[in-house]
C-alpha positions as CSV (number, residue, x, y, z in Angstrom):
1,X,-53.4,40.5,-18.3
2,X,-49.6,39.2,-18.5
3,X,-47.4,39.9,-15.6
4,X,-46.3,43.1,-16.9
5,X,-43.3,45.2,-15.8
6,X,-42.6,48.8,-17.5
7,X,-38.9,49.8,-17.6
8,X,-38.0,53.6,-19.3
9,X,-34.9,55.7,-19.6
10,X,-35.8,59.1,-18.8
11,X,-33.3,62.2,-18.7
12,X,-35.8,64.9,-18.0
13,X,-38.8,63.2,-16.3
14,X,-41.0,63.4,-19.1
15,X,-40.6,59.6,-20.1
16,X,-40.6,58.4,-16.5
17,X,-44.5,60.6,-15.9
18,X,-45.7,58.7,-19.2
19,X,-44.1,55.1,-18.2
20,X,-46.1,55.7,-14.8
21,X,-49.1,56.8,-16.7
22,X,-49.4,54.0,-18.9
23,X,-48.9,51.5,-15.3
24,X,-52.3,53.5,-14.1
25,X,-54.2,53.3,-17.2
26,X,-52.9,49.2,-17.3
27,X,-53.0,48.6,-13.6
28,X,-49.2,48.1,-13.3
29,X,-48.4,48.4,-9.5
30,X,-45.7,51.3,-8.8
31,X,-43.4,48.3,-7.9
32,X,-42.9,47.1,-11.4
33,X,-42.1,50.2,-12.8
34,X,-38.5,50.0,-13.3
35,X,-35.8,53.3,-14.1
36,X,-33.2,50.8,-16.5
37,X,-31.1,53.3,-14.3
38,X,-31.1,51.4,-11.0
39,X,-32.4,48.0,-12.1
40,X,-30.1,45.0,-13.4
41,X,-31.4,43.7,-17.0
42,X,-32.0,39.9,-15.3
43,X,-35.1,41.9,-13.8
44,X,-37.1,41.4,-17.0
45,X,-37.5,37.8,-16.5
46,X,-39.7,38.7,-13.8
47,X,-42.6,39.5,-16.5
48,X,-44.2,38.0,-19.2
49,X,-45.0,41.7,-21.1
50,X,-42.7,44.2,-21.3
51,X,-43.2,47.5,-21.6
52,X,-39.9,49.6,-22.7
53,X,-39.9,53.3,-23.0
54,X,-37.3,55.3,-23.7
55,X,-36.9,59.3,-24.8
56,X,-34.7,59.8,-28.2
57,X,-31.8,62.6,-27.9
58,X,-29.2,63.9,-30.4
59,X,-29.2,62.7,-33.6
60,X,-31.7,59.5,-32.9
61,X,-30.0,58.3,-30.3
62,X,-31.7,56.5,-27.2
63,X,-31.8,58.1,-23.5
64,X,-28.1,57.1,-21.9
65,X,-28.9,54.7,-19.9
66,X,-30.4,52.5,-21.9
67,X,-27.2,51.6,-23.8
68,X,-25.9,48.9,-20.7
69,X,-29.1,47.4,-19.6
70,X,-30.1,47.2,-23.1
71,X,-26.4,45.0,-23.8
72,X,-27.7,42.7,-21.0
73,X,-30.9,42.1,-22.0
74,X,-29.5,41.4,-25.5
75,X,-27.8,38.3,-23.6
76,X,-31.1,37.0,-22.4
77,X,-33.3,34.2,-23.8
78,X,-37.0,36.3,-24.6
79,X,-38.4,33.9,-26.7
80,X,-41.8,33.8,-24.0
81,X,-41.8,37.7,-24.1
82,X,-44.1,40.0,-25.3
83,X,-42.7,44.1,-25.8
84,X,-44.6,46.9,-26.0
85,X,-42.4,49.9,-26.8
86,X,-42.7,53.7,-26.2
87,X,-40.8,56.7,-26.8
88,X,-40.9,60.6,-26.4
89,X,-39.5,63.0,-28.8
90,X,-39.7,66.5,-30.4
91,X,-41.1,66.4,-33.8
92,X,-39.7,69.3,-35.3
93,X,-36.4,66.6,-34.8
94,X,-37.9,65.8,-38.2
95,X,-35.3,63.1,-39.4
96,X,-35.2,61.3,-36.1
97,X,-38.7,61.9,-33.9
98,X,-38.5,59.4,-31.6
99,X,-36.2,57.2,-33.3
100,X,-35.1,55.9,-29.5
101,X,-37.9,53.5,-30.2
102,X,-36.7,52.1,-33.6
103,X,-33.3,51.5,-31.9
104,X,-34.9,49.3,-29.1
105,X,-37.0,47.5,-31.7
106,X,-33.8,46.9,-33.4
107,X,-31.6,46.0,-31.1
108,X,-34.2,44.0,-29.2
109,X,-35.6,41.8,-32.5
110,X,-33.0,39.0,-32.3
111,X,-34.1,37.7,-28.4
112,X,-36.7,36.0,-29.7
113,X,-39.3,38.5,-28.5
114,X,-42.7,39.0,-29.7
115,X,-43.7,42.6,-30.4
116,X,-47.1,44.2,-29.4
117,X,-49.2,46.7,-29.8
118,X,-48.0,49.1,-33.1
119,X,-49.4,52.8,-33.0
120,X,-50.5,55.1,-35.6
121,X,-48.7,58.4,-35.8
122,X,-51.9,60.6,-36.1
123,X,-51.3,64.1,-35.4
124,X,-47.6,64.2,-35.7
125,X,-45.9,65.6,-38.7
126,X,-42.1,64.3,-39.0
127,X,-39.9,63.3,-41.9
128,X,-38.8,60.2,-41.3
129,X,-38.2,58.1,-37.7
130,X,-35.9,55.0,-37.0
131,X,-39.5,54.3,-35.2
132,X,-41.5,53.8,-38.3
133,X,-40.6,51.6,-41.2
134,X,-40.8,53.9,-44.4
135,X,-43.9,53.9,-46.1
136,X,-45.7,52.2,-42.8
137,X,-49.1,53.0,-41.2
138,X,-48.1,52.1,-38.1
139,X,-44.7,52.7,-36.1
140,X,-42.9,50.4,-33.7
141,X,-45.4,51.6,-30.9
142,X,-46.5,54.4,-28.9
143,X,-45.2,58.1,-29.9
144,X,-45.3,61.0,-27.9
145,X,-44.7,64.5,-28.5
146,X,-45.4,66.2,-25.3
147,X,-43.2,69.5,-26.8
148,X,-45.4,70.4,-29.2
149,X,-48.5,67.9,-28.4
150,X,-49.4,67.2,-25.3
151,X,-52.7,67.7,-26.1
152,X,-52.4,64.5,-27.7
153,X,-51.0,62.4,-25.1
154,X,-54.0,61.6,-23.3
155,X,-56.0,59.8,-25.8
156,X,-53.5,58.1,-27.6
157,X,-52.3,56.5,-23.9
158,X,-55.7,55.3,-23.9
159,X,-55.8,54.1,-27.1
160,X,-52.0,52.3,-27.0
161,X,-52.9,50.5,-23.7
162,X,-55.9,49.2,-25.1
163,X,-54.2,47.8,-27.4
164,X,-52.1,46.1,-25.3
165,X,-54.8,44.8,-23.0
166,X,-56.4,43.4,-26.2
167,X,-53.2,41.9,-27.6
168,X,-51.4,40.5,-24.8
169,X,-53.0,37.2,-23.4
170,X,-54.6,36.6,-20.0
171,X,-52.6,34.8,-17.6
């Protein structure tokens, strides 16, 4: 697998326990797990895949500090990047479950980045998401509900990071 680093914005600890989960299930040493809180942005070019997680709060809106590390990475050149993208959210936020993800997809499409590993949202019942074009199958990656689903999680970790260690390239 790709040098991979994760990096999440996490308010309540709930996206920091799945960002470390998902660098057990991938075999991500601790040390490139990365709170966009105290990292600078220029740490991404340390990796090859990134993995950005991120919970969504208010009306769609991305965990706080995501908004100045995401401006610096917006300056960077990630043509020779892959992203993988996460997010956790309350689906009974019907108009906006997890749209945090669809705002890092966004924001994040014009680096040059190559995006990875969609998910199905199996399981979840939401309205619409900033996450998940309208009429897709697939969203922009991994959704998690661990409000009302954490019975959920589990498998669809495992299914998510297998499809990440399918997709991404070997070193």
């Amino acid at each position: 697998m790709k040098k991979t680093g994760i990096f999440y914005g996490s308010a309540t600890g709930t996206t920091e326990k799945i960002a470390r989960r998902i660098g057990e299930l991938l075999g991500v040493s601790p040390a490139d797990i990365h709170d966009v809180a105290s990292v600078s942005p220029s740490k991404v070019g340390d990796y090859d895949l990134l993995i950005l997680g991120t919970s969504t709060w208010g009306s769609g809106d991305l965990e706080d500090d995501w908004y100045d590390f995401l401006e610096g990475m917006e300056a960077l050149d990630l043509g020779n990047k892959e992203i993988a993208l996460f997010g956790c959210g309350d689906e009974t936020m019907s108009d906006t479950f997890c749209s945090g993800v669809g705002k890092l997809h966004e924001r994040l499409m014009q680096t040059g980045a190559q995006f990875i590993a969609p998910y199905d949202t199996i399981g979840y019942n939401f309205d619409k998401s900033a996450a998940k074009p309208e009429n897709a199958l697939e969203a922009y990656g991994l959704l998690l509900d661990e409000v009302n689903h954490p019975e959920l999680t589990e498998t669809r970790l495992r299914g998510w990071t297998n499809i990440i260690a399918s997709q991404s390239d070997p070193v």
